[in-house]
N, C-alpha and C positions, 0 to 999 in steps of 0.2 A: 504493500500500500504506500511506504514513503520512498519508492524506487526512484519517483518520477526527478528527473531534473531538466528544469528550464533552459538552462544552458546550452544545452544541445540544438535547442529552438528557435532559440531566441532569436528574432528578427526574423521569422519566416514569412511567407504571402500572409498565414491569420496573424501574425501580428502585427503586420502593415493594417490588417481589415478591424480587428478588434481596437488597437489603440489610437486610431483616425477616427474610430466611432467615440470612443472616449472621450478624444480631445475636443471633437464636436460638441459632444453632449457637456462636458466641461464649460468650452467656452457659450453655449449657447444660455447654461443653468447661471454663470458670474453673470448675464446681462441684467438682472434679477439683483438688487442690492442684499436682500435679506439673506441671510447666513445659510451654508448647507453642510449636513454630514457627510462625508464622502466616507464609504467602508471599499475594500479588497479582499474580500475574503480569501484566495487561493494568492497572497501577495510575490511567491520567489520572492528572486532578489534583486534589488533596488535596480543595480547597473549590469549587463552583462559585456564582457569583452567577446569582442567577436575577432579576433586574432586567437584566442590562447586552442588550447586541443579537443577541447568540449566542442565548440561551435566551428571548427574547421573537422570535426572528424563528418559530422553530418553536412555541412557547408549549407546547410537551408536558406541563412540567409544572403546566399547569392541572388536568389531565385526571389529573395524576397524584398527587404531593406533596402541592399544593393541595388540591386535594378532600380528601384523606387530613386534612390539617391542620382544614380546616374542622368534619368531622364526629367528630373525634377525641374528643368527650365518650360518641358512643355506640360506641365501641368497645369490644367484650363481653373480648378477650383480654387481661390481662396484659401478655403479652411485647410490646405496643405501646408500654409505658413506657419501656424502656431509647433507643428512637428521640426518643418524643418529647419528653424530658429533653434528650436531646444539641442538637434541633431548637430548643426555647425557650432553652437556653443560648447558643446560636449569634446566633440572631435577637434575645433580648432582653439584653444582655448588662448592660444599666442600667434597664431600667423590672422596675416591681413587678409588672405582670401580661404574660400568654403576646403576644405580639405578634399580628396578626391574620391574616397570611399570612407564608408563608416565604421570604426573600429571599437567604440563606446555607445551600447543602443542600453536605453532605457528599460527596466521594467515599469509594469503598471501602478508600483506604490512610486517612482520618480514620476513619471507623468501626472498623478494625483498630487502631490507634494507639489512642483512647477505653478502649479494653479489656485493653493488654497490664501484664501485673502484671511484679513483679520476676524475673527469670529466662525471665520469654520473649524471644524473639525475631521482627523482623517484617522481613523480604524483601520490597520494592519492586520490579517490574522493570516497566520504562517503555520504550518502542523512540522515541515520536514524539518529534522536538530541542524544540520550545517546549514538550508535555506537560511529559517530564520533566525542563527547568530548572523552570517553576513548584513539579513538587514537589519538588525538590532543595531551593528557598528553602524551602518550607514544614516540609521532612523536618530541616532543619538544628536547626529549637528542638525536631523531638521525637524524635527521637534515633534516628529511620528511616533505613533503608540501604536505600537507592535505587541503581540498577544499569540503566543507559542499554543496555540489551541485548535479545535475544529471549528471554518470558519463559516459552514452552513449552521453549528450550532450557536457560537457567537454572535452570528448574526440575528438570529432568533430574539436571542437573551437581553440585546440589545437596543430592541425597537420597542415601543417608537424613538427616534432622537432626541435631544434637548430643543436642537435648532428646527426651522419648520421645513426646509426641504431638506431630502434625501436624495444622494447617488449611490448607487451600490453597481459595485462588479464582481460578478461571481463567474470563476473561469478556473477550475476543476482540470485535474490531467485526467479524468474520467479512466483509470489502472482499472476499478472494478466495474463489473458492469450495472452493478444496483445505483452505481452513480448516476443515472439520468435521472431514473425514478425518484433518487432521493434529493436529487437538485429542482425536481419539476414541484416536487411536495414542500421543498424550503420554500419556495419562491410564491406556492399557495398561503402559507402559513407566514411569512413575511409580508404580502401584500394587504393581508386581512390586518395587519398589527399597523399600519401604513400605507392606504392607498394612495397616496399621493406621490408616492415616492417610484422613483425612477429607474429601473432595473435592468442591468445592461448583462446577461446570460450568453458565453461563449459556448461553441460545443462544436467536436467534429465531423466533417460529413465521413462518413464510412465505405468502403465497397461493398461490405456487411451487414450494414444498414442499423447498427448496433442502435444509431443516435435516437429513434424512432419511439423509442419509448416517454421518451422527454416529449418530445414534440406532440403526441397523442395524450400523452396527460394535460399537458395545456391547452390544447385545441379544441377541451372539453367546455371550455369558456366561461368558467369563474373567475378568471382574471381577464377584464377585458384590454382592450388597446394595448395588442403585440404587435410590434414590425418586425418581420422576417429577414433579414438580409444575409445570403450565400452566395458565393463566389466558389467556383468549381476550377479546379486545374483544365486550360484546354486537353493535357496529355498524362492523364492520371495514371498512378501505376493502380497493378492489378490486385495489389492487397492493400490494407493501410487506409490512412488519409486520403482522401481524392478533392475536397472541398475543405472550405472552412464554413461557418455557420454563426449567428447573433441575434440573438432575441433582444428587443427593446421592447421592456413594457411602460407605458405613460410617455412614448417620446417628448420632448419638447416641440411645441408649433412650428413647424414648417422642418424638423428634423429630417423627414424622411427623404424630402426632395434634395438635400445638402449632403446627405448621406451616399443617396443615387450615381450626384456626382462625381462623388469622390471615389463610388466605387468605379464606372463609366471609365476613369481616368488612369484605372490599373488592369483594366478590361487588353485584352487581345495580344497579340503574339508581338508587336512591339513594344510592351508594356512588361507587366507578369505572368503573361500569358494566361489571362482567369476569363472565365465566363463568370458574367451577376447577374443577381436578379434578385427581387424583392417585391415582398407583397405583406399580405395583413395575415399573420395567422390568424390572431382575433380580432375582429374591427370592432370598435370603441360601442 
């Protein structure tokens, strides 16, 4: 169960797709003065290097980060800026121009952290021992409260917030398979403790179609207003991963069509080679 490491990941096609949606839903929730929670449930670690032998033995993010980085002059959306400002500050932190590849990618507790203004708040929960010491060391200069625990039940334990809106990311290395069932059931039982709150649910498409159980418990529509957004490898291999996958419940107004874009923009074999699409699992 705590097998899984991010590092090997990090920076692949779904994490161009999940933390673009993030950063979106981020800056979209700051337009809004009043204070929000931010939680991470499933947080890894803060930073990963994508040089050392973890993230080169897989090399994913070639396919993912990289390319993103490379063609980043012809990217038609906006909401691509707030990434890759944080990306050039990261990687170039002393030269005058953009570095040429990326060798410092964020995880989703630094993308959260980048963004929290005075009065919010941000919730770490990490379960794996070497994960979450690294972001302990990291969470100590940014003033992150990291929580060595399970972060579908943390999360629970925890709602409603102090502050009146809610962000929540829950993004699971799904190792077991009871994992969809029991992330589709948090997400029941979290919404009911806060429906106003904002719920951004990662998960991968399968050749096996593992993911399906998640999607059928929610499609049962007690939680209304889901946006759907998957991005499929044009050239998927024959086991494994073939897509990446994002449930948004409550988006923010006019999220979906920003969202579109940005997928649109990593769409096709000069891009990341993905196929998107998006729709309503459940409409509002």
């Amino acid at each position: 169960m705590l097998s899984y490491l991010h590092g090997f990941h990090a920076g692949n096609f779904a994490d161009v797709q999940k933390h673009s949606a993030l950063l979106l839903a981020l800056t979209m929730m700051k337009a809004k003065s009043s204070p929000m929670a931010c939680v991470d449930t499933h947080a890894g670690s803060a930073l990963y290097n994508l040089t050392d032998d973890r993230a080169r033995k897989t090399a994913e993010a070639d396919a993912g980060i990289q390319r993103l980085w490379q063609c980043r002059a012809a990217l038609k959306s906006a909401d691509w800026q707030p990434m890759l400002a944080i990306l050039s500050e990261l990687n170039a932190p002393q030269r005058p121009t953009a570095p040429e590849s990326v060798s410092v990618y964020p995880g989703s507790p630094a993308w959260f952290a980048r963004n929290l203004r005075p009065g919010d708040s941000f919730t770490a929960f990490e379960l794996h021992p070497g994960e979450s010491d690294r972001l302990t060391q990291w969470a100590q200069k940014q003033g992150v409260n990291v929580r060595h625990q399970d972060g579908l039940k943390g999360l629970l334990h925890n709602l409603p917030p102090a502050q009146p809106r809610l962000l929540v990311l829950i993004d699971p290395s799904y190792e077991i398979k009871a994992e969809y069932t029991t992330v589709a059931e948090t997400v029941i039982k979290a919404w009911r403790k806060c429906r106003h709150g904002v719920f951004l649910i990662w998960y991968p498409i399968l050749a096996n179609g593992l993911e399906r159980p998640l999607l059928e418990r929610l499609e049962q529509g007690e939680v209304p207003k889901i946006l759907r957004s998957e991005v499929r490898l044009d050239q998927p291999p024959e086991r494994g991963m073939i897509g990446s996958g994002l449930l948004v419940v409550n988006p923010p107004w006019g999220f979906d069509t920003r969202l579109q874009a940005l997928m649109a923009d990593v769409s096709g074999k000069d891009r990341l080679g993905l196929a998107a699409s998006m729709d309503w699992l459940v409409p509002e």
